[in-house]
Each structure stands twice: as C-alpha cells, then as structure tokens.
Wavefront OBJ file of the C-alpha trace (Angstrom):
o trace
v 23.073 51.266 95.375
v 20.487 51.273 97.986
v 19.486 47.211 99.220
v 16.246 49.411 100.664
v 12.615 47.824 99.898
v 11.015 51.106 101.665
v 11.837 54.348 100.011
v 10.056 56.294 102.493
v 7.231 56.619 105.050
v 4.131 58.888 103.213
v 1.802 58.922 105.664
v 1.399 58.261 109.675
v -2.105 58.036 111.480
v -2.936 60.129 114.320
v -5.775 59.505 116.034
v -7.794 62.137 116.823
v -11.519 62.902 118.755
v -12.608 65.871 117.020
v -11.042 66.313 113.481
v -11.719 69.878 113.016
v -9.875 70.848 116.551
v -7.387 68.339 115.961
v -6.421 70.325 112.351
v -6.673 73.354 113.687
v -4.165 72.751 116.307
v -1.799 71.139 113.993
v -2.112 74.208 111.584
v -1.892 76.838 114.392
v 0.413 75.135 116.126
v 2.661 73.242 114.085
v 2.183 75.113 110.980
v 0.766 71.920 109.397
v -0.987 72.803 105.953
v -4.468 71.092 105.435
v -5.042 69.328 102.431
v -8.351 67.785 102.944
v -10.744 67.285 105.570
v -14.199 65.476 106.069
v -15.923 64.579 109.255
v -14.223 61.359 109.763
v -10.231 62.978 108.674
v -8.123 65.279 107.616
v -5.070 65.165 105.865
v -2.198 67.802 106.925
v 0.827 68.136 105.074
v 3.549 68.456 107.994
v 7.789 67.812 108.014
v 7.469 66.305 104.219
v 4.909 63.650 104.980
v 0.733 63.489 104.972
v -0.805 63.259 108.085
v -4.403 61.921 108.389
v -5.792 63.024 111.521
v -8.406 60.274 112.186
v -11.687 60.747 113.885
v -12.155 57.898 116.800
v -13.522 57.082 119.818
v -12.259 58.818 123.309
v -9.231 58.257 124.792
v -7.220 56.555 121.467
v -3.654 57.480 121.244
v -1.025 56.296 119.467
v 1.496 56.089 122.327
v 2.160 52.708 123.919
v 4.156 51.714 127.377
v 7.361 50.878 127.129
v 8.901 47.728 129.151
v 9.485 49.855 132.236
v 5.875 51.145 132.275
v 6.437 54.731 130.558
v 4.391 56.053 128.495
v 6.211 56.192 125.213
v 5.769 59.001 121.813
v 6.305 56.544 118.494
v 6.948 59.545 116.194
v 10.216 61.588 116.129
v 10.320 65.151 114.806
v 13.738 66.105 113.509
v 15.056 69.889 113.166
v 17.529 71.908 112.191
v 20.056 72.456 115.452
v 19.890 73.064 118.769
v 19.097 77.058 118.080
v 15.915 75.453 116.334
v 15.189 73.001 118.918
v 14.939 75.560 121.691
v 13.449 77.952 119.537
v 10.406 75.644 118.443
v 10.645 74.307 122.541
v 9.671 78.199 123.436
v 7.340 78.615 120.663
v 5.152 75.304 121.452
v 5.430 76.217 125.786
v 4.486 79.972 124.820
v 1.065 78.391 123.235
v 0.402 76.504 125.545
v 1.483 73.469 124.709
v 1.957 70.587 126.703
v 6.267 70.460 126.594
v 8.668 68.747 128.599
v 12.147 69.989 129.447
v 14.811 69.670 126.774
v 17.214 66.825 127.615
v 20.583 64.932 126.687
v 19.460 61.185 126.388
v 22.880 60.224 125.876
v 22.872 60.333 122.056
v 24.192 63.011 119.317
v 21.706 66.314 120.200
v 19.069 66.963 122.357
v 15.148 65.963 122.626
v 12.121 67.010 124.202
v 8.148 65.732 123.828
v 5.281 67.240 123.204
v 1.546 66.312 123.039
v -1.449 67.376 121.017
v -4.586 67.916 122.224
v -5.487 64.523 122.400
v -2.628 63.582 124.186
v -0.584 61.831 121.496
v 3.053 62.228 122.452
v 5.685 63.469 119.900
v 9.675 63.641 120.360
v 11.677 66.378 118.390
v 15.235 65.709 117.985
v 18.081 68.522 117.296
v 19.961 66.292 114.928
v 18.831 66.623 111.366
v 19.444 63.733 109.622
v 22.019 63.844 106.849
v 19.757 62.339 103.907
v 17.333 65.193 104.098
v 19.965 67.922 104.753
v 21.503 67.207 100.941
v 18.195 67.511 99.574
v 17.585 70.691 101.425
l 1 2 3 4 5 6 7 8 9 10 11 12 13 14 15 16 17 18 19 20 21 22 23 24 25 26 27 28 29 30 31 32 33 34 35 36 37 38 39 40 41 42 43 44 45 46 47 48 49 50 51 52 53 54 55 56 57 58 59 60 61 62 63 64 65 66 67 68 69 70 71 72 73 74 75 76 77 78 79 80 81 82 83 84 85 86 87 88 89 90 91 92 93 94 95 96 97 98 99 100 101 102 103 104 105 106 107 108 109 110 111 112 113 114 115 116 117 118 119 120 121 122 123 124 125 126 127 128 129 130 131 132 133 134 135 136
C-alpha cells in the first residue's frame, strides 16, 4: 500500500514570451499536442502531463543557479533507452535546437539538456522509470 499523499504531478508551468511561438515549438519540436490556447497560455499535452505555456514578461525562466553558480534545468524528461536518447539527441540538434553533449553523470544511464526558445533548460534521462514502464 502506497504511504504517498501525491499521486502524481498534472501540470508544470513554463514560462513563456510569446505563447503562440512557444506552442508551436513544443508541437514541432517535441511533438507536444495543443489542447488549448489563448493569448495569455496554452496548454500542451506532452510525456503524460499538461503543460501550460504561460505568457510573461522578458527574460522569465524557470531555471535557477545551483550552489556552485550553474545554471540549473528543474524538469527531467525520461525515455525509453539509450537508442532513444541519442535518437531524440540527433533529432532536437538536427532542428536546431539548442543541445548539449550526451553525458555519464555518474548515475544509471545517460543525460543531456536542452532549451526552448525562451531559454528554459530541460534534462532527458535514458533510464525509464519502472512505474511507467508496467503501465506501458
């Protein structure tokens, strides 16, 4: 029996200076699948969650620095392997995305980050976790 209060996280915040370029890269990009938009959101539907893409002022992201000064992503992608990881790594560099190198931090698979147009980082991960492969 799960001791859990949370079940599971719906919905994350991006912010976002122009909503209808922000959900058109998410849906180009990302394959994100818009669900509704007005001039101050839009919702995506993207890796079993809703995103609202939220219009505000210049220069808001939702990445924060970490104790040793780095800029730091606060959202981790997961996929399916490392055949997916470098897979969706090629896809995102070969559309000009902003991508850093895959790496080993250490840990069970392999990372790299990403950022969106308005420069909110994003980490994918090559380790699926085991919860969502059973309900696959």
């Amino acid at each position: 029996m799960r001791k859990e209060k949370l079940l599971r996280v719906g919905t994350t915040y991006i912010p976002v200076a122009d909503v209808e370029k922000a959900k058109d890269w998410y849906v180009n990009n990302l394959g994100a699948e818009l669900s509704y938009q007005d001039e101050d959101k839009a919702i995506i539907n993207l890796a079993d969650q809703s995103f609202f893409l939220v219009k505000t002022k210049e220069n808001e992201t939702a990445n924060f620095i970490d104790q040793k000064g780095k800029e730091h992503f606060s959202l981790t992608f997961e996929v399916d392997g490392w055949n997916a990881l470098e897979a969706l790594h090629k896809e995102l560099r070969d559309k000009g995305v902003k991508v850093e190198e895959i790496e080993d931090r250490g840990h069970a698979g392999n990372n790299f980050v990403f950022r969106d147009l308005d420069e909110n980082l994003f980490d994918v991960w090559s380790a699926l976790s085991p919860d969502f492969k059973r309900r696959k």
